[in-house]
C-alpha positions as CSV (number, residue, x, y, z in Angstrom):
1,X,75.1,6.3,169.5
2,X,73.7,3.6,167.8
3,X,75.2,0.2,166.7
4,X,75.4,0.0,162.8
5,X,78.1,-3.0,163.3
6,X,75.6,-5.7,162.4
7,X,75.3,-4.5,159.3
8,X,78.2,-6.4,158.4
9,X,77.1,-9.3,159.9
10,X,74.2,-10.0,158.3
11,X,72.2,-9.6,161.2
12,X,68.7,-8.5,160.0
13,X,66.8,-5.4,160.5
14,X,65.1,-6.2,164.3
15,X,62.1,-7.9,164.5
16,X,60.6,-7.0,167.7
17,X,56.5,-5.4,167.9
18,X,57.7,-2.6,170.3
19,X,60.9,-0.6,168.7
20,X,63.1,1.5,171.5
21,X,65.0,5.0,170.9
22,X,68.2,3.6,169.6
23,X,66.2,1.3,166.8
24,X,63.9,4.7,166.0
25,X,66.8,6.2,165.6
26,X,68.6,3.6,163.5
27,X,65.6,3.4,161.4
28,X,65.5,7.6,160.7
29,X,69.7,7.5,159.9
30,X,68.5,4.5,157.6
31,X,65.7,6.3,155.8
32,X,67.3,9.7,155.5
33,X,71.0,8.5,154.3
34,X,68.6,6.6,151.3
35,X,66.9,9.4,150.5
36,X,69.3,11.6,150.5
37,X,71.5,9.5,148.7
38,X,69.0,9.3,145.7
39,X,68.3,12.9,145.5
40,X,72.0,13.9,144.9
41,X,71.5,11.1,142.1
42,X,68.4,12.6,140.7
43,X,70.4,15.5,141.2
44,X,73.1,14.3,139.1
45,X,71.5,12.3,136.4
46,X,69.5,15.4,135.3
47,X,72.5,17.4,135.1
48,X,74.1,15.1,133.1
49,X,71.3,14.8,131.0
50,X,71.7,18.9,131.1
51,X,68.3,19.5,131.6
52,X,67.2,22.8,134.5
53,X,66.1,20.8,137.1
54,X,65.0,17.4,139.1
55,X,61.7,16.2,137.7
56,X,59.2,13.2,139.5
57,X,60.9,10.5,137.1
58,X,65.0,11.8,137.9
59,X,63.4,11.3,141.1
60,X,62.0,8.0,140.6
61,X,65.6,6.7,138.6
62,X,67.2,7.7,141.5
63,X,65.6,5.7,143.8
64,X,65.3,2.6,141.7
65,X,69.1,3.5,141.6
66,X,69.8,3.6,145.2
67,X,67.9,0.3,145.6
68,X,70.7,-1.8,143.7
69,X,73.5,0.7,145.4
70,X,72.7,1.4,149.2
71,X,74.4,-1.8,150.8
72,X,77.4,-1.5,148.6
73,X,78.5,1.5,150.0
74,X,81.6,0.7,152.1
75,X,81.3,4.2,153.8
76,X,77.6,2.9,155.1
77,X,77.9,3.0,159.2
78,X,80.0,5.8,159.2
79,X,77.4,7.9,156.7
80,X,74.8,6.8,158.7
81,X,76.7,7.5,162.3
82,X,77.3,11.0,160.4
83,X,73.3,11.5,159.6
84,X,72.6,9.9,163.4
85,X,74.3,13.3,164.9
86,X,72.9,15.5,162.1
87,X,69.4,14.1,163.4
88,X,70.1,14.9,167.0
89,X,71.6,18.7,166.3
90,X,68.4,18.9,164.1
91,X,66.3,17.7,167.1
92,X,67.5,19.8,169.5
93,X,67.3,23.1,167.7
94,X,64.2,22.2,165.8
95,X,62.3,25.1,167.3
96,X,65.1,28.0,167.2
97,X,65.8,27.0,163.3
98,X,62.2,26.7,161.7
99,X,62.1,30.1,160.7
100,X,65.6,30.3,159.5
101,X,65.2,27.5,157.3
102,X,62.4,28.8,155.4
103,X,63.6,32.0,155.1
104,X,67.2,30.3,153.9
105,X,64.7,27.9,151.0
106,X,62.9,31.4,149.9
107,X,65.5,33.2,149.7
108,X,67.6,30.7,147.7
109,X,68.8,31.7,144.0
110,X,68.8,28.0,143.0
111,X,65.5,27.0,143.2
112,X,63.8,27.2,139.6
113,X,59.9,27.1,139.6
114,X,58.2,23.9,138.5
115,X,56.8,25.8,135.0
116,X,60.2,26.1,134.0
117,X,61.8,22.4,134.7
118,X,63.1,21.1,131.1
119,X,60.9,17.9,130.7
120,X,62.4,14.3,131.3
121,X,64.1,12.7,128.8
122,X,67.2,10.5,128.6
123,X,70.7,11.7,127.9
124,X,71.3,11.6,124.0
125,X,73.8,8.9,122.3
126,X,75.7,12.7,121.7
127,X,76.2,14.2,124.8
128,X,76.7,10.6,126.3
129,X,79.8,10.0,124.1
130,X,81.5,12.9,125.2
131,X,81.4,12.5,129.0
132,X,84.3,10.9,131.5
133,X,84.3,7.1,132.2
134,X,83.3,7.5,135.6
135,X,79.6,9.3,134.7
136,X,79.1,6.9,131.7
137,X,79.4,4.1,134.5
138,X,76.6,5.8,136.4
139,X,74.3,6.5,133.7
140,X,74.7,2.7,132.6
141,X,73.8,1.7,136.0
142,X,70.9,3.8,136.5
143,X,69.4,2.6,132.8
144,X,70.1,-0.6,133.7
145,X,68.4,-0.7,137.4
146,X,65.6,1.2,136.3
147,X,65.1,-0.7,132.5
148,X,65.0,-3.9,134.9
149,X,63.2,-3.6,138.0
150,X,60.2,-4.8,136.6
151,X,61.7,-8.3,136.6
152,X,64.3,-7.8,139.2
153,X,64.3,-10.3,142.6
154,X,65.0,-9.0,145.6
155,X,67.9,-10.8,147.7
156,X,66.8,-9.7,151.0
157,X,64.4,-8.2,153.4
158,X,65.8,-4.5,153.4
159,X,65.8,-4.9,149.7
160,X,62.1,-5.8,149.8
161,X,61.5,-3.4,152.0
162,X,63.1,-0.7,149.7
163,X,61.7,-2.0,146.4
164,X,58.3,-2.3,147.9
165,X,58.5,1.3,149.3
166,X,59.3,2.8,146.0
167,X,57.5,6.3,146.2
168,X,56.1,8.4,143.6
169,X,55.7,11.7,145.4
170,X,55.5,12.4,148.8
171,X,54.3,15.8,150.0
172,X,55.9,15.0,153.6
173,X,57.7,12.9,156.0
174,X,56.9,14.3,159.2
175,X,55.8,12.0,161.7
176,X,52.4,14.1,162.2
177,X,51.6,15.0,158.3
178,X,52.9,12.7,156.5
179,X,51.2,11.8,153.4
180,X,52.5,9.3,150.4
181,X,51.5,7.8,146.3
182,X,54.3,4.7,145.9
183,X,53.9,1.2,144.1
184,X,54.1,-2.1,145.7
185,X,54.5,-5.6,144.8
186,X,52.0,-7.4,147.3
187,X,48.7,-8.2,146.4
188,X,45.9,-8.1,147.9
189,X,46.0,-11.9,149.6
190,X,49.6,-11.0,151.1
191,X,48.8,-7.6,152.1
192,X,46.1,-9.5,154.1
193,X,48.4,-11.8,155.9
194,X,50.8,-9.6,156.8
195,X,48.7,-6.8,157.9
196,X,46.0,-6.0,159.8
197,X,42.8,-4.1,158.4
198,X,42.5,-0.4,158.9
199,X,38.6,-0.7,159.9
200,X,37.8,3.1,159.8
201,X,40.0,4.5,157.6
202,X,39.8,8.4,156.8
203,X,42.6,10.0,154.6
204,X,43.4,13.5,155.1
205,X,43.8,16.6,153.1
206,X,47.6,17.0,152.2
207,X,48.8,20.8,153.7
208,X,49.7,21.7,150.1
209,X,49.6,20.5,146.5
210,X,50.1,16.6,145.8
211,X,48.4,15.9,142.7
212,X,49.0,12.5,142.8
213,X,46.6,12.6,146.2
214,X,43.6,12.9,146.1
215,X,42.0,11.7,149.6
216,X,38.1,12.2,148.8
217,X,39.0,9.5,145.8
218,X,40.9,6.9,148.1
219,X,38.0,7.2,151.0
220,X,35.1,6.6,147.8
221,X,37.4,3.8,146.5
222,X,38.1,1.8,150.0
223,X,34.2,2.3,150.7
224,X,33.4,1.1,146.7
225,X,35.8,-1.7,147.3
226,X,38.5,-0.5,145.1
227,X,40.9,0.1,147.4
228,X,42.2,-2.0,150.6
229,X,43.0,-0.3,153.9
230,X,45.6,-1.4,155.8
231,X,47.2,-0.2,159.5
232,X,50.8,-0.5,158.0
233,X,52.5,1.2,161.2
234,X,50.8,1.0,164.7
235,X,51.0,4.1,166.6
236,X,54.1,5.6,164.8
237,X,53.8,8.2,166.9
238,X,51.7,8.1,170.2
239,X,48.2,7.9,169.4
240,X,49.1,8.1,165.5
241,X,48.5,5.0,163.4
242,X,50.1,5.2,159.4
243,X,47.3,4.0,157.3
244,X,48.2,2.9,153.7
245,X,45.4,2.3,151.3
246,X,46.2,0.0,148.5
247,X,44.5,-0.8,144.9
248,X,44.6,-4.7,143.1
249,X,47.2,-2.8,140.4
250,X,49.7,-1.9,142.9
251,X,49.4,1.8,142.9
252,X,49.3,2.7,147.6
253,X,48.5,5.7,149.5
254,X,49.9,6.4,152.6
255,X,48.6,8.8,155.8
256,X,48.6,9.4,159.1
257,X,45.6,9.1,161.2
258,X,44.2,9.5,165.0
259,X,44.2,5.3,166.4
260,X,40.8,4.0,166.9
């Protein structure tokens, strides 16, 4: 299993071109526990709120939220040891499951089509009066984080990492169709130093909707100049390079592509 203990250490996240299993695998507990994390607070804001379901900004609260929260969890290596094993049961009955799992998400009564989602919008002075101390801490929090990220700092690298990595939708995360509409913070002359150019870039189609993805628009605005393309992860998976594609007012898009 991997070592989480330098966490406490403050031993950075390793540096080294060529990652091995356990540091793959350290890097998957990472990203999953964070997202996780901020769905169940998406999850939780809205019902606060007392709205029908998760929308794209809940969402986007959430992860703000999470950014500001993730290192103070004292449960950390454990939760992430915990989502390490979950990763490994997934892995090894990946192919007996698939069906199962699709069936169990069509079958679910929870799910509530997107037509019907109550729009966003804040919890009222009202219903924010009448709930328990410990949810009026949250939603303070989470107005807070999100009210100042703009002009918030980072403190340290995973922090960078996190804030820069902010997404706005992401159809998927699997390693070979994976396809992403986030913000950064670089500009153009840092993206340039710190990575290398993505000389024949060619986004995809996503498998289903992303409206915030349109890949015909990102290949005509990287040829126009627009847009930047960038190898930001050198064959992720073998013979698969993640390309991001990034515009001078910080909106990125992020694909998976065949290496050159």
């Amino acid at each position: 299993m991997t070592d989480y203990s330098f966490m406490k250490t403050g031993r950075g996240i390793p540096t080294q071109p060529e990652l091995n299993i356990e540091d793959e695998k350290y890097i998957a507990s990472l990203l999953t526990l964070f997202t996780s994390n901020a769905i169940i607070n998406a999850s939780e804001y809205s019902t606060i709120c007392g709205r029908n379901g998760i929308t794209k900004e809940d969402v986007k609260y959430a992860l703000i939220f999470e950014v500001f929260e993730f290192l103070k969890n004292p449960n950390i290596i454990s939760d992430l040891q915990e989502i390490e094993k979950d990763i490994e049961t997934e892995m090894d009955n990946e192919d007996d499951d698939d069906d199962q799992n699709w069936e169990d998400v069509e079958d679910s009564s929870n799910i509530v089509d997107d037509t019907d989602i109550e729009s966003f919008s804040r919890i009222t002075q009202t219903k924010f009066n009448t709930l328990d101390n410990s949810d009026k801490e949250f939603v303070i929090k989470i107005h807070k984080y999100y009210d100042g990220c703009d002009n918030w700092v980072p403190t340290n690298k995973l922090e960078e990492i996190l804030i820069d990595g902010l997404p706005i939708s992401a159809f998927s995360t699997d390693a070979k169709f994976y396809y992403a509409c986030f913000k950064t913070l670089l500009n153009f002359e840092l993206l340039t130093k710190k990575y290398q150019a993505s000389l024949d870039p060619l986004p995809s189609k996503p498998l289903g909707n992303m409206n915030c993805y349109d890949h015909e628009q990102i290949l005509n605005d990287i040829n126009n100049g627009l847009a930047l393309s960038f190898i930001s992860e050198k064959n992720i998976i073998n013979g698969i390079d993640r390309i991001i594609a990034v515009y001078s007012d910080g909106r990125a898009f992020a694909w998976h592509q065949r290496a050159k």
